[in-house]
C-alpha positions as CSV (number, residue, x, y, z in Angstrom):
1,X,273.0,33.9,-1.8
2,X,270.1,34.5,0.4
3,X,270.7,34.7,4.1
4,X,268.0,32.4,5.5
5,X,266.3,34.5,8.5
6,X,265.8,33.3,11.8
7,X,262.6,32.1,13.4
8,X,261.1,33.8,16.4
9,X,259.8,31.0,18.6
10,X,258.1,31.4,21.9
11,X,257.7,28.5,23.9
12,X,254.0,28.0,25.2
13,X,255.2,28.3,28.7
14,X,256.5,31.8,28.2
15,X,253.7,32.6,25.9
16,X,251.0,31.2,28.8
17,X,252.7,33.0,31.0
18,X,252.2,36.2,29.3
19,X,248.3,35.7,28.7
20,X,248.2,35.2,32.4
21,X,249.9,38.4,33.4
22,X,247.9,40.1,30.9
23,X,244.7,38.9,32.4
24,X,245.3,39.3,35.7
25,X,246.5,43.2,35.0
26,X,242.9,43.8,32.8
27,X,241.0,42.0,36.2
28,X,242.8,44.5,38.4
29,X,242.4,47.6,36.5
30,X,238.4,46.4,36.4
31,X,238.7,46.5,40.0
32,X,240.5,49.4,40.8
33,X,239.6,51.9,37.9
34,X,236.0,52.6,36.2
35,X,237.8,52.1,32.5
36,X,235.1,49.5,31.5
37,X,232.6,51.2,33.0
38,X,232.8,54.4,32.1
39,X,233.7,55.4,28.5
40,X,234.4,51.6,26.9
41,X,231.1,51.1,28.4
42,X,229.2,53.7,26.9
43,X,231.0,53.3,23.7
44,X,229.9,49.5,23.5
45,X,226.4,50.8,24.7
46,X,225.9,52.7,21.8
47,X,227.0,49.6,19.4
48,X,224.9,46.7,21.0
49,X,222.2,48.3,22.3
50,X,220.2,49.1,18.9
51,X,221.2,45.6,18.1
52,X,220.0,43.6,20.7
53,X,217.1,45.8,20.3
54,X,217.1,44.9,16.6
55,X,217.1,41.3,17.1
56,X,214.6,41.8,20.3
57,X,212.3,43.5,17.6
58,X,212.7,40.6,15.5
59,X,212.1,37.7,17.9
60,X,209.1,39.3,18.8
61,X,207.6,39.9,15.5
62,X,208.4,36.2,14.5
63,X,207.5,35.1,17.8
64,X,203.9,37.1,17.0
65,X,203.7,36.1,13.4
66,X,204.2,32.3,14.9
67,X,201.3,32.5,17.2
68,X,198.9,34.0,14.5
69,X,199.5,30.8,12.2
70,X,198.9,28.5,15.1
71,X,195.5,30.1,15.5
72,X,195.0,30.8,11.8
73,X,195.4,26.8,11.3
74,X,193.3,25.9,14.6
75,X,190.6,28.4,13.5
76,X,190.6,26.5,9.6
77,X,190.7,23.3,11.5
78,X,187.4,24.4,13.9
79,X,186.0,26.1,10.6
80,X,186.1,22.5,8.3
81,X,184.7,20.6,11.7
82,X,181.5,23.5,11.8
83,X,181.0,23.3,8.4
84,X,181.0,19.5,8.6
85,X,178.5,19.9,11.5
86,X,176.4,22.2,9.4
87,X,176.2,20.6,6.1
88,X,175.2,17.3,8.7
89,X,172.4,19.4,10.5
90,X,171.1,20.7,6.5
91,X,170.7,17.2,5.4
92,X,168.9,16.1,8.4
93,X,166.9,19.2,8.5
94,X,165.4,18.8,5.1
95,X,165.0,14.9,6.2
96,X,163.0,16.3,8.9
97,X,161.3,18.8,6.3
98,X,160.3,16.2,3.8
99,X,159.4,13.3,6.5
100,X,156.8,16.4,8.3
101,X,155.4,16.9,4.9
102,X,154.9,12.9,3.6
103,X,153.9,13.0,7.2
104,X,151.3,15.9,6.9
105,X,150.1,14.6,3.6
106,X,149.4,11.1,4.9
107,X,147.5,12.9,7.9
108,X,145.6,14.3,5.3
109,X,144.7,10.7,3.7
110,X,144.2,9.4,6.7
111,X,141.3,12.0,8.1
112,X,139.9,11.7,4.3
113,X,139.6,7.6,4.7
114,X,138.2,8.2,8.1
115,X,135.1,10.8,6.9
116,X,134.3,8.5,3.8
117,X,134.9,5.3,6.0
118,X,132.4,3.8,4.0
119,X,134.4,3.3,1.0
120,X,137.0,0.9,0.6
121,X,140.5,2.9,-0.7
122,X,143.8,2.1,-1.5
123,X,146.9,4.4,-1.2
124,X,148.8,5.5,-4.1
125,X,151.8,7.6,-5.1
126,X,152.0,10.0,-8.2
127,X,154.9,8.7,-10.0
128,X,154.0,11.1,-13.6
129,X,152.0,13.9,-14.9
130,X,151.5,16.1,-18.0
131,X,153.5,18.9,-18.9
132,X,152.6,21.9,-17.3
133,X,151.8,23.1,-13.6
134,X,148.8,21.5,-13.1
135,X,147.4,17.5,-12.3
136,X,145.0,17.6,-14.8
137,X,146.1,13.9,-15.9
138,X,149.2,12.1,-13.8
139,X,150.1,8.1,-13.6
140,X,150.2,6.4,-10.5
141,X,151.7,3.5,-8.9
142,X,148.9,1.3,-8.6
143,X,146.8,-0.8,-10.8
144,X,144.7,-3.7,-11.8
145,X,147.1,-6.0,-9.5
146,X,146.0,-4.3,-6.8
147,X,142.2,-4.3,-7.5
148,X,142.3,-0.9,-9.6
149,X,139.8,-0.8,-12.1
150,X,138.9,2.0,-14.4
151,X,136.0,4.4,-13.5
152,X,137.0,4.5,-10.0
153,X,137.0,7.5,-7.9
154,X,140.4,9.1,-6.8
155,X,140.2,11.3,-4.1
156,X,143.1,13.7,-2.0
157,X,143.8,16.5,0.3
158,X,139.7,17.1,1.3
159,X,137.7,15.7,-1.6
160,X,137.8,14.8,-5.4
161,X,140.5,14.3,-7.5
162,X,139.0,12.9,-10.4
163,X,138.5,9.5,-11.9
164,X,141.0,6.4,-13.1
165,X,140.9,6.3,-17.2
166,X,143.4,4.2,-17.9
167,X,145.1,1.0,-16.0
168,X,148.2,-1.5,-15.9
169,X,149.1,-4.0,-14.1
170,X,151.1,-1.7,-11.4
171,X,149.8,1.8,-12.8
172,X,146.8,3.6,-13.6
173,X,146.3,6.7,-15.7
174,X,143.9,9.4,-13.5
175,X,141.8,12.4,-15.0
176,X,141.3,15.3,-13.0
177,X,138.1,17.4,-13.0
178,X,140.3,20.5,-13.4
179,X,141.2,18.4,-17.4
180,X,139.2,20.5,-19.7
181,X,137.7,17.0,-20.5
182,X,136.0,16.6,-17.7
183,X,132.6,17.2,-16.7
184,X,131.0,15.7,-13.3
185,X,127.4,16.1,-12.2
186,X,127.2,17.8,-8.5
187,X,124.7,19.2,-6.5
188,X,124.6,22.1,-3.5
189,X,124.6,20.1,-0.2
190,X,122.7,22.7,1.5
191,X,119.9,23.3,-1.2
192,X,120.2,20.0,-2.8
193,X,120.1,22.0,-6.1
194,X,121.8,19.9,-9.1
195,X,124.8,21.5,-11.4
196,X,127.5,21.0,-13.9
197,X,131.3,21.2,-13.0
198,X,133.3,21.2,-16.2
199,X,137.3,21.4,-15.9
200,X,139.0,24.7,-17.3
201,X,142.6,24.9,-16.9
202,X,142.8,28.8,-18.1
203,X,140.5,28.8,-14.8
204,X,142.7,26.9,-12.7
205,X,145.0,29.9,-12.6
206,X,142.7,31.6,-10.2
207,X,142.4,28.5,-8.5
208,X,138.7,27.9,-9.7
209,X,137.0,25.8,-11.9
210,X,133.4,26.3,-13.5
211,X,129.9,25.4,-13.0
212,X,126.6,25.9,-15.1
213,X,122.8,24.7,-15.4
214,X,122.2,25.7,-11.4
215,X,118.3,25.7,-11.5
216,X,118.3,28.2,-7.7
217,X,115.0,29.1,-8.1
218,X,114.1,30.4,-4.5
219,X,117.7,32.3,-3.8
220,X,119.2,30.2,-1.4
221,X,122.7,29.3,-3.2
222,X,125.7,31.8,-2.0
223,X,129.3,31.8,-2.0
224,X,131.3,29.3,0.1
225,X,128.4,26.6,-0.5
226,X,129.8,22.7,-0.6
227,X,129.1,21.2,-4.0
228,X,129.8,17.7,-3.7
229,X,129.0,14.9,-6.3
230,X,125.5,13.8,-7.3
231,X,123.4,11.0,-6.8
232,X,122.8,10.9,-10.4
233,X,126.1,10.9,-11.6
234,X,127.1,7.5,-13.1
235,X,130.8,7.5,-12.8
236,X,130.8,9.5,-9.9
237,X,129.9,8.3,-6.1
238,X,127.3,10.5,-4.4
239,X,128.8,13.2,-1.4
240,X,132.1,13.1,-2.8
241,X,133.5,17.0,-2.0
242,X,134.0,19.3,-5.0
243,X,134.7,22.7,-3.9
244,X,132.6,25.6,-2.7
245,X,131.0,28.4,-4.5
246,X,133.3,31.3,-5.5
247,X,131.0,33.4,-7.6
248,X,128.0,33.2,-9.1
249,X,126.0,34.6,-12.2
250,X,122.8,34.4,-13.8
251,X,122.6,33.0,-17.2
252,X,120.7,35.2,-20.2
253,X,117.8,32.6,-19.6
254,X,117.5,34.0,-16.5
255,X,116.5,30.4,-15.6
256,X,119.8,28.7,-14.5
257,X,123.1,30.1,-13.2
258,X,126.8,29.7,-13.7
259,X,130.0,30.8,-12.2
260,X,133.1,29.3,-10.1
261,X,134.2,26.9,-7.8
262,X,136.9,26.5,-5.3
263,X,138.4,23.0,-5.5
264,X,139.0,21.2,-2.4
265,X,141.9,19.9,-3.9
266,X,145.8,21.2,-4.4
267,X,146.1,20.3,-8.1
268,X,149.4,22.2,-8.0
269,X,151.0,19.9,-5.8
270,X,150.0,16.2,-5.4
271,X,151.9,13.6,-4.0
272,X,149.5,10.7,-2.9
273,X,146.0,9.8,-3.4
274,X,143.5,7.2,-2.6
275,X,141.6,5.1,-4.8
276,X,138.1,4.2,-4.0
277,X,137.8,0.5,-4.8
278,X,134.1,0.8,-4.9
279,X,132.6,1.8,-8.4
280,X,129.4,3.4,-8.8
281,X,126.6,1.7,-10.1
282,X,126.4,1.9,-13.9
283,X,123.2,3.6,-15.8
284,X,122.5,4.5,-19.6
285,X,121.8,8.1,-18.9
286,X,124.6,10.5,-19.7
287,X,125.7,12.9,-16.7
């Protein structure tokens, strides 16, 4: 049989009591004695100081890691706002761009209707041309609804376009003198001296176009001379600006000359034109 062993109980009064004494011995040794100050103190120096440090370290490397995400995010969020700013400003700018150009190309039509204010014109976009980089033929918007007719005179930029060939009922088919179809009587407005501009689109690479049969007999034709159209053109209205002489060559005859012409005309870029409602007077003779 197993002898059952006896308990060791304290009562809490004894056992506060004890704690108490305890305490109040540590607080006087604190007091009178540099124990905790001395060795303990450098003992638990050297135990929570690199700690502390540690999690000092720490705090401030999250602490600094923290602020960096703030600006990161406020610098992504001012980033998106500029960029919305910026792709706002592009659009308007090429508004701006395309709204000075129509505007600069309507400035254009507008001092053109004013120096042949004897004509009556209509406005008209290009809404289609031929393959390649020139206007040698193109559609535009207009046509026999609004009074277009064919044979009539289409003019941009500082002079001749060409002439209407084909029409609609809200479009019209124009041939450029630069088509290698085209031929149009003209005449030196200094000299008064009568030519042939024919259309050359190998030409139109240098930006000229050609002319032949110049009868200059006394000398007086030279380079940068208007040639406009011809009284005795019969598609053509007379005065109409061609170009201006670029070069010039004497023919084998030695009797007429030929050479090049500067059109007074972008036919690399066309946007709007005007129609001369007026047509010429019609005559049997070929130009």
């Amino acid at each position: 049989m197993k002898r059952k062993r006896t308990k060791f109980t304290l009562q809490s009064k004894y056992l506060l009591l004890i704690l108490t004494g305890f305490c109040i011995v540590l607080m006087a040794v604190t007091f009178t004695t540099d124990l905790f100050t001395g060795v303990i103190a450098d003992i638990s120096g050297y135990v929570t100081v690199p700690f502390q440090k540690g999690i000092s370290e720490a705090g401030s490397f999250l602490a600094e890691r923290s602020r960096e995400l703030v600006q990161i995010r406020d610098l992504l969020e001012q980033n998106q706002e500029l960029q919305e700013k910026i792709d706002e400003l592009t659009i308007e700018n090429n508004t701006l761009t395309q709204e000075k150009y129509e505007l600069n190309n309507l400035r254009e039509l507008y001092q053109l209707d004013q120096e042949y204010a004897e004509y009556e014109k209509v406005g008209a976009r290009v809404i289609g041309k031929d393959t390649g980089n020139w206007f040698n033929t193109f559609i535009i918007d207009k046509g026999s609804d609004d009074g277009i007719a064919v044979n009539m005179n289409v003019m941009a930029g500082s002079g001749l376009v060409g002439i209407v060939t084909e029409v609609g009922a809200n479009w019209a088919k124009v041939t450029s003198i630069i088509d290698d179809s085209s031929s149009v009587s003209g005449m030196i407005l200094a000299t008064g001296d009568n030519l042939i501009v024919s259309g050359d689109l190998e030409l139109m690479s240098q930006n000229t176009i050609r002319f032949s049969k110049l009868i200059d007999s006394e000398g007086k034709v030279k380079e940068g001379d208007k040639v406009v159209t011809s009284n005795i053109s019969d598609k053509y209205l007379p005065g109409l600006l061609i170009g201006y002489i670029t070069s010039m060559d004497s023919d084998s005859n030695n009797l007429t000359h030929s050479g090049s012409i500067t059109p007074a005309v972008d036919f690399e870029h066309m946007d709007e034109v005007l129609v001369i409602l007026d047509l010429k007077q019609q005559i049997d003779e070929d130009e």
